[in-house]
N, C-alpha and C positions, 0 to 999 in steps of 0.2 A: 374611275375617271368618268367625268359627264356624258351623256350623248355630242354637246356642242364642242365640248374638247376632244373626243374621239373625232369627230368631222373636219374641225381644225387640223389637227394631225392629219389625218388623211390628204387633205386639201394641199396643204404643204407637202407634202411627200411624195405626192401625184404631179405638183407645177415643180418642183427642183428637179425629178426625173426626165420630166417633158424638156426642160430647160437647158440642162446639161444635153440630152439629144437633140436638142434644133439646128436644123438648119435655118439660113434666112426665108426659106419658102415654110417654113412650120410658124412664122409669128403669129397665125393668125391663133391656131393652138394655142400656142404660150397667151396671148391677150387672152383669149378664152379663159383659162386657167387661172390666168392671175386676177381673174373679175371673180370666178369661186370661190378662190381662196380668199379673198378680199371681202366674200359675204360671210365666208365659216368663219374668219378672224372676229367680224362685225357681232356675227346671232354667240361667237363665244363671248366675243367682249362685253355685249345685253346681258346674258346668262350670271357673268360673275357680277356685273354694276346691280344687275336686278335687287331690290330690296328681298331678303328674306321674310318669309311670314314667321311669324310671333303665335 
């Protein structure tokens, strides 16, 4: 597994836990988290689009 997919997975795994424990006074967390995850989805998503070198 990648580095950017191991990050991915974490990232997810970190905001569903947060997410499942919130309260309404934790959103700001969860926005937090879901802007992370939303980068490690983004730098996995580069990673696989990236052209391979030859």
């Amino acid at each position: 597994m990648d580095e950017a997919h191991t990050r991915l997975r974490d990232a997810i795994t970190e905001l569903h836990g947060a997410l499942r424990a919130a309260a309404w006074d934790d959103l700001e967390q969860a926005a937090r988290l879901t802007q992370e995850a939303r980068q490690a989805c983004d730098e996995w998503l580069a990673s696989v689009e990236a052209p391979t070198a030859t």
